[in-house]
C-alpha positions as CSV (number, residue, x, y, z in Angstrom):
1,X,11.5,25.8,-0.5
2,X,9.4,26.4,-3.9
3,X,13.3,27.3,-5.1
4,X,14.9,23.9,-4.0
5,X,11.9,22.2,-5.6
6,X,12.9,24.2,-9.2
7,X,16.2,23.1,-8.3
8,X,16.0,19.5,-8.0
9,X,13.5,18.8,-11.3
10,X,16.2,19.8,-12.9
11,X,17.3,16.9,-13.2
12,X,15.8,15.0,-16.2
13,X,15.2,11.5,-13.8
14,X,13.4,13.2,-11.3
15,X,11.3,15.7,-13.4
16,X,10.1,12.4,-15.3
17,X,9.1,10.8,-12.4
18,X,7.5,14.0,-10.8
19,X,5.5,14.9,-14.1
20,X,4.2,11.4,-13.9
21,X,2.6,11.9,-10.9
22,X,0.8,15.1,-11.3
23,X,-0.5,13.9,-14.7
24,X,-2.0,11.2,-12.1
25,X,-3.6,13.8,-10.2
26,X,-4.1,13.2,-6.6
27,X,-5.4,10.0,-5.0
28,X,-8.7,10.7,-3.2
29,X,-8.7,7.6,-1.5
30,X,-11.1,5.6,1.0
31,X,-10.6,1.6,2.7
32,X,-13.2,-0.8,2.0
33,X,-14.1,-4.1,3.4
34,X,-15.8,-5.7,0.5
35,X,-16.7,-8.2,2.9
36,X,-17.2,-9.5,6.3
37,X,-16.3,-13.3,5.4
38,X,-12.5,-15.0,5.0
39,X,-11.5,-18.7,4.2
40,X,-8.9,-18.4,6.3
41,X,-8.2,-17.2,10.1
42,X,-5.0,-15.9,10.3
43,X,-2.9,-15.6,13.3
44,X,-2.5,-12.1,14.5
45,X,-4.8,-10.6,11.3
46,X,-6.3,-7.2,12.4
47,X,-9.2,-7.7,11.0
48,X,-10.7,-10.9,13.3
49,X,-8.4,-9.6,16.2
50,X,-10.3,-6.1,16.5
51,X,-13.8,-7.8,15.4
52,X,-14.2,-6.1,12.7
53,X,-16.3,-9.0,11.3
54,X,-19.1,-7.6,13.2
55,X,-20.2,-5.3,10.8
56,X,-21.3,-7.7,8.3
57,X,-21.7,-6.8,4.7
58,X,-25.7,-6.8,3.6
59,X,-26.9,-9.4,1.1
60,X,-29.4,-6.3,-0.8
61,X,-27.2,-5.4,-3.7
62,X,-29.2,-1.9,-3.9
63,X,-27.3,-1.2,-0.5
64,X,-23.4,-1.8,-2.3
65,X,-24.9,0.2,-5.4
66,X,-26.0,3.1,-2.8
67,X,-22.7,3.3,-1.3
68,X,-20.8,3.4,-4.7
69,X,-22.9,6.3,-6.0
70,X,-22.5,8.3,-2.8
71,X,-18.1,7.9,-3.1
72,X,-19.1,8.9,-6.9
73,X,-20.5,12.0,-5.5
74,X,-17.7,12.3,-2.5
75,X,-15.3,12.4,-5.3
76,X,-12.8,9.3,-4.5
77,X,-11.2,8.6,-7.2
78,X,-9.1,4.9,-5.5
79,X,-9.9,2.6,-3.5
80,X,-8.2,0.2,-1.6
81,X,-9.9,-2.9,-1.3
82,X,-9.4,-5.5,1.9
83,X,-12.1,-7.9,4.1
84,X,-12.3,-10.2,5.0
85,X,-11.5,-12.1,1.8
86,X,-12.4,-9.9,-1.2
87,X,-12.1,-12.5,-4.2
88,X,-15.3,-14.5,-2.3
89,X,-17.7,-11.1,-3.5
90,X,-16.4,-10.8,-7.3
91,X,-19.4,-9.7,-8.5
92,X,-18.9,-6.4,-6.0
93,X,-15.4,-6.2,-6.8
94,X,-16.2,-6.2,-10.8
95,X,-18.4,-3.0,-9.9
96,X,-15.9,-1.4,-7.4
97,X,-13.4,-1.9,-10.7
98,X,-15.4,-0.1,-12.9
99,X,-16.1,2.7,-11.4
100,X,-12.6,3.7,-9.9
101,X,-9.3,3.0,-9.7
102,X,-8.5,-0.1,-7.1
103,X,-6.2,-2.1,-5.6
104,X,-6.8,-5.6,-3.7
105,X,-5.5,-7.2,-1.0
106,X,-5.9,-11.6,-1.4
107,X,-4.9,-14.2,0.2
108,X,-4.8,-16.2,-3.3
109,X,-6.6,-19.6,-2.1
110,X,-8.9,-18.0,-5.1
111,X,-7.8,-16.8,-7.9
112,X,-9.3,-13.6,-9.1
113,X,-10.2,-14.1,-12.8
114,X,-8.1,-12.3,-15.6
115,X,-11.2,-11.1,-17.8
116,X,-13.0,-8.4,-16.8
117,X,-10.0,-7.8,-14.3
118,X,-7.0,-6.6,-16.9
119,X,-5.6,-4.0,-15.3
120,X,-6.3,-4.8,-11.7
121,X,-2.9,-4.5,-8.9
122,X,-3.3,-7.6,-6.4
123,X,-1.4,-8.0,-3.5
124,X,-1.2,-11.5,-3.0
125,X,-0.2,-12.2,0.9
126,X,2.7,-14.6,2.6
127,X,3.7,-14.5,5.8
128,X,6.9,-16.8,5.3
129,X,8.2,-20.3,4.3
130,X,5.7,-22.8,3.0
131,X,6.7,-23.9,7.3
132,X,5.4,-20.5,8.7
133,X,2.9,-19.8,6.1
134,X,1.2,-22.9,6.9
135,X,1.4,-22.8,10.6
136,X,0.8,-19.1,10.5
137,X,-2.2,-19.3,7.9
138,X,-3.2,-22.6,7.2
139,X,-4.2,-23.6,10.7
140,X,-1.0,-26.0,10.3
141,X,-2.8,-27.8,7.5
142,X,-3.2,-25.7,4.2
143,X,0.1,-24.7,2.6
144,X,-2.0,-21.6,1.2
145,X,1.6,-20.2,-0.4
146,X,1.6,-23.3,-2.5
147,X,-2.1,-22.7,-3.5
148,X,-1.6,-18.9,-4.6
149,X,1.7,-19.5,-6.5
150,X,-0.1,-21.7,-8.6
151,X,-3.6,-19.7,-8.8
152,X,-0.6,-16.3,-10.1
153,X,1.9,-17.7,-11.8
154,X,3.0,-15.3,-14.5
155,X,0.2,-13.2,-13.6
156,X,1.1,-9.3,-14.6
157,X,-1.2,-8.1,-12.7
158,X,0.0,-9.1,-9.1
159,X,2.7,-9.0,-6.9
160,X,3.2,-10.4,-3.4
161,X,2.7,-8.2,0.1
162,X,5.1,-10.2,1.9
163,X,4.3,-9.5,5.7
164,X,7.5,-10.6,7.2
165,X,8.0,-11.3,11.3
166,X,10.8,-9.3,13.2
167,X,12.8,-13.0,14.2
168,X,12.4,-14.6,10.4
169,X,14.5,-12.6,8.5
170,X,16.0,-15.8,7.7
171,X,13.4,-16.9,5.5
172,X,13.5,-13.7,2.9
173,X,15.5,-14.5,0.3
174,X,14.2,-18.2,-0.5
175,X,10.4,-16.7,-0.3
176,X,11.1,-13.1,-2.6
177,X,13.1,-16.2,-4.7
178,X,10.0,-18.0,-5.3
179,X,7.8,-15.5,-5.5
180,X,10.0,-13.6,-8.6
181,X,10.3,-17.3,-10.3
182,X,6.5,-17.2,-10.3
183,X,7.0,-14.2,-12.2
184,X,5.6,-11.8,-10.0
185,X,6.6,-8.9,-8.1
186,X,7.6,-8.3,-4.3
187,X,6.2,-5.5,-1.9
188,X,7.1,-6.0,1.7
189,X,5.2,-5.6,5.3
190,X,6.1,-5.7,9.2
191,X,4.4,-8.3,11.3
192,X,2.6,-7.4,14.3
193,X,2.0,-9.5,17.0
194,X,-1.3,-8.9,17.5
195,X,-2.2,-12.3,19.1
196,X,0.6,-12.2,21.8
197,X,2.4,-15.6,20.1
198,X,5.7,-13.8,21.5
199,X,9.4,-15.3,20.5
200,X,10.2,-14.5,16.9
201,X,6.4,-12.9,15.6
202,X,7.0,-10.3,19.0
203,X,7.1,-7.0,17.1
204,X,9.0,-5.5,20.2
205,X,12.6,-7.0,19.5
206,X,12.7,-4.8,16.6
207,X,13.3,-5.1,12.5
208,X,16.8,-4.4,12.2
209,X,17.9,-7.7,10.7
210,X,14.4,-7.7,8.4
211,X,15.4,-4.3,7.1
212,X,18.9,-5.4,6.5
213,X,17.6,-8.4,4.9
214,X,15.5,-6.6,2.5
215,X,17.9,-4.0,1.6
216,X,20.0,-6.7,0.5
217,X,17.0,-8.1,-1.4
218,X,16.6,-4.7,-3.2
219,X,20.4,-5.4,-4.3
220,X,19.7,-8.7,-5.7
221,X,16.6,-8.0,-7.4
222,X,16.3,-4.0,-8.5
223,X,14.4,-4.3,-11.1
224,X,11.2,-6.8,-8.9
225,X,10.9,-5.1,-5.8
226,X,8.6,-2.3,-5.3
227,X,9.5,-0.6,-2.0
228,X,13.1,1.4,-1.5
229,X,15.4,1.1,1.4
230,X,14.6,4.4,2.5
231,X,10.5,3.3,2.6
232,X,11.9,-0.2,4.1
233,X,13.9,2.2,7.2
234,X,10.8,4.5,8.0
235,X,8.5,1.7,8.6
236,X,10.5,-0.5,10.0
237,X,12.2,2.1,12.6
238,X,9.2,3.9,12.6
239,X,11.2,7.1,12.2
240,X,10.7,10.2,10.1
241,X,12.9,13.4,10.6
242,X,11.8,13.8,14.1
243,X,8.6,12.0,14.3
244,X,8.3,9.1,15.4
245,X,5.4,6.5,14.3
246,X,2.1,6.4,16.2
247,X,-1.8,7.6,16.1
248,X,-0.4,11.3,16.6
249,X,1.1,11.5,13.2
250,X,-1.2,8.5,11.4
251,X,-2.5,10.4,8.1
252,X,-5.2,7.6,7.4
253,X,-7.7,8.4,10.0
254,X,-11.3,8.3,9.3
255,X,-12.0,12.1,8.9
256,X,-15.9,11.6,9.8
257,X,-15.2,9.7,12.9
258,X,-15.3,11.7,16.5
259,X,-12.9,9.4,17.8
260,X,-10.3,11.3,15.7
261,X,-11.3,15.1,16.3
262,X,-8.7,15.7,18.5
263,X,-6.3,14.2,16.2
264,X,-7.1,16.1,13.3
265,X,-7.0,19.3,15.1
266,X,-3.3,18.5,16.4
267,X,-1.5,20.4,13.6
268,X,0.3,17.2,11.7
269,X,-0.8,16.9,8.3
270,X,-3.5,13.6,7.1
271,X,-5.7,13.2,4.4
272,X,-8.8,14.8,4.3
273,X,-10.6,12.5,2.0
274,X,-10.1,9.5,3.9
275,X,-12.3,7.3,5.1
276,X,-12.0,3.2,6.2
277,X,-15.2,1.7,5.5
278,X,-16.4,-1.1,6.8
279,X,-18.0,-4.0,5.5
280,X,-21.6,-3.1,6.1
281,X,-20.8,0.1,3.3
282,X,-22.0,2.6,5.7
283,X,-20.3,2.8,9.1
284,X,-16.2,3.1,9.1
285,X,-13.5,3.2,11.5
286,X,-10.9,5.1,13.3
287,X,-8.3,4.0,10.5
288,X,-7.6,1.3,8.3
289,X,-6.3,-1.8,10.7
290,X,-7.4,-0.5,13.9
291,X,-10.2,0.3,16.3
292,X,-9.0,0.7,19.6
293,X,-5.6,-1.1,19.2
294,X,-2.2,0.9,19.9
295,X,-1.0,2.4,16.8
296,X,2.7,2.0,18.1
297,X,2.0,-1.9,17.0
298,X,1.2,-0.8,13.1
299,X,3.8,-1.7,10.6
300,X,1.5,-1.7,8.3
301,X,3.1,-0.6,4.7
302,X,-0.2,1.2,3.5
303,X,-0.3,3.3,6.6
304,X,3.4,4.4,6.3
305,X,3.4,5.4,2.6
306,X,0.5,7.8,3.3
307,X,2.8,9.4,6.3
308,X,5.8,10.1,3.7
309,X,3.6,11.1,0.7
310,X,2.0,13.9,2.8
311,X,5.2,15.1,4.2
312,X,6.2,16.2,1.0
313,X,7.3,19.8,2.3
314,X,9.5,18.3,5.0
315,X,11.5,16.1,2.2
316,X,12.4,19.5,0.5
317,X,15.5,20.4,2.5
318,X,17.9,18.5,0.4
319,X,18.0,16.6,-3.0
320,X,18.5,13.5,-1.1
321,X,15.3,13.9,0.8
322,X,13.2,15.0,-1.8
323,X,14.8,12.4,-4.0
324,X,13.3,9.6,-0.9
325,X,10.2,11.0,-0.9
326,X,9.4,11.4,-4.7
327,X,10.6,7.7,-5.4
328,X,8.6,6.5,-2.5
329,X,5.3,8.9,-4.1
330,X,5.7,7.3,-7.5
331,X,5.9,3.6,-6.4
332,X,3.2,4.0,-4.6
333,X,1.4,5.3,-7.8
334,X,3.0,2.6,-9.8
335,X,2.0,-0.5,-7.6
336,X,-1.4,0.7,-8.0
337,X,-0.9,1.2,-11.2
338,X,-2.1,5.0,-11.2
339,X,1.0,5.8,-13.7
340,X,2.0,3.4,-16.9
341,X,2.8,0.2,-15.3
342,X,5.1,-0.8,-18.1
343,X,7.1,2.6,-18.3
344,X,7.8,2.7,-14.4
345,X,8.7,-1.1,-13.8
346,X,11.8,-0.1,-16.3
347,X,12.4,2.8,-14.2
348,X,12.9,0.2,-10.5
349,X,16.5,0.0,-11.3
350,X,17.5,3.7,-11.4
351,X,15.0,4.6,-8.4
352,X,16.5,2.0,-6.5
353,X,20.2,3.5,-7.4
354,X,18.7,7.2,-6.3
355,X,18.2,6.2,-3.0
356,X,20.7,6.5,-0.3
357,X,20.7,3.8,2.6
């Protein structure tokens, strides 16, 4: 295997890419509510559906201080930062940004300031058409799409975590249209229909026209969308090699939690760093959006890049494979902006052109 690996970095493309990572170093990484408290209530969000909210988040700064020395000390190095709503605690977000590397998940209602947030990745949420956005989000009032266009347009530092339902794939190409002529970026997610609303939000009638849809999105916009059609398969067939998707093989489990002992013991690789933390900075989780629910209902694009990235031996049987699995290791490096932003958005087009549908 250590052969085919010397093999394949021949190639100039790959080698530049591969380099790029391990110049990163590896991502020691944890899940953080920053807080308890949203703006919205979403239809089917994990976070109210599994009461989460429950752990609320303390009002003594000394206690968010506390938990950011201990992760010092624990060595992560990234964190990835959800709620609740994270930009309505930016004075907790401003120290979680300076002292590690971060990502944030918004729902863009408020926009997180530009100074003393450069070089921070957002993921600014939709859920569909201004139509299901609204009626999804917005309690059938608030077009909160509208809203975080405006609060991002032209912002470099975000792009938009488009969680698309199984029946709307009809909807794709006019959102990822807007959302690039608000000169941003596109990463996509797979709805789950946490909140039983059935018809065309019913995870269980499959992805196969999403994924088609988006494959032909990656066509159309190469050089804007941050997730390949071999990512935008796995985690929407919920297929790897042989595995299939579920707690069994989830490598974002909460390593301190007894709940996963069993898990962890199973043989399939996860990593050992990981924790999801919950809003109260102290207690965590099984894993990052669930508690008790069935994993077989998580689409979730965070969860899924973790499950490739720490297969890397299993993507070394061919150049093809290892090709899939490096592209989707460094995008997930780039989106968080772990590598040179600037130097690998010019790299999307031949990535995209490397992978095989």
């Amino acid at each position: 295997m250590i052969s085919n690996l010397k093999t394949y970095l021949a190639d100039p493309f790959l080698n530049r890419l591969y380099q790029a990572v391990r110049k990163a170093g590896p991502a020691r990484s944890i899940s953080l509510d920053l807080t308890h408290v949203c703006n919205l209530r979403c239809t089917g969000c994990y976070y109210f559906e599994e009461g989460m909210d429950r752990h609320q988040s303390p009002k003594e700064e000394a206690v968010f201080d506390a938990f950011i020395e201990r992760e010092k000390e624990r060595g992560t190095n990234f964190i990835t930062i959800v709620g609740g709503e994270p930009s309505l605690a930016l004075g907790r977000l401003k120290k979680a940004y300076d002292n590690f590397k971060i990502s944030v998940a918004t729902n863009g209602i408020r926009k997180i300031p530009f100074e003393g947030f450069e070089h921070l990745p957002i993921g600014i949420s939709v859920w569909g058409s201004h139509d299901t956005d609204r009626r999804l989000r917005g309690s059938g009032k608030a077009d909160v799409f509208d809203k975080a266009l405006k609060n991002y347009k032209d912002d470099p530092r975000a792009f938009w975590y488009y969680t698309v339902a199984p029946g709307l794939s009809d909807e794709i190409e006019r959102v990822v249209e807007q959302c690039i002529d608000n000169g941003n970026y596109v990463l996509f997610n797979y709805y789950s229909d946490l909140s039983n609303q059935g018809g065309a939000l019913d995870n269980r009638i499959g992805f196969e026209k999403v994924r088609r849809e988006i494959d032909r999105m990656i066509e159309c916009y190469p050089e804007k969308i941050l997730m390949t059609s071999h990512f935008n398969r796995v985690v929407s067939s919920g297929r790897l090699f042989d595995e299939h998707w579920g707690y069994e093989v989830c490598t974002n489990l909460s390593t301190n939690q007894d709940i996963n002992r069993q898990r962890l013991q199973n043989g399939n690789p996860y990593n050992p760093h990981f924790r999801a933390y919950n809003a109260d900075f102290t207690t965590t989780r099984r894993c990052c959006t669930g508690v008790g629910r069935d994993c077989g209902s998580c689409f979730d694009t965070w969860e899924h890049f973790s499950w490739i990235m720490i297969n890397m031996r299993r993507h070394l049987g061919s150049k093809q494979d290892f090709t899939n699995w490096l592209a989707t290791m460094y995008l997930f490096y780039l989106i968080n902006r772990l590598v040179d932003f600037e130097d690998g958005i010019a790299l999307l087009p031949e990535i995209h052109k490397r992978i095989a549908r």
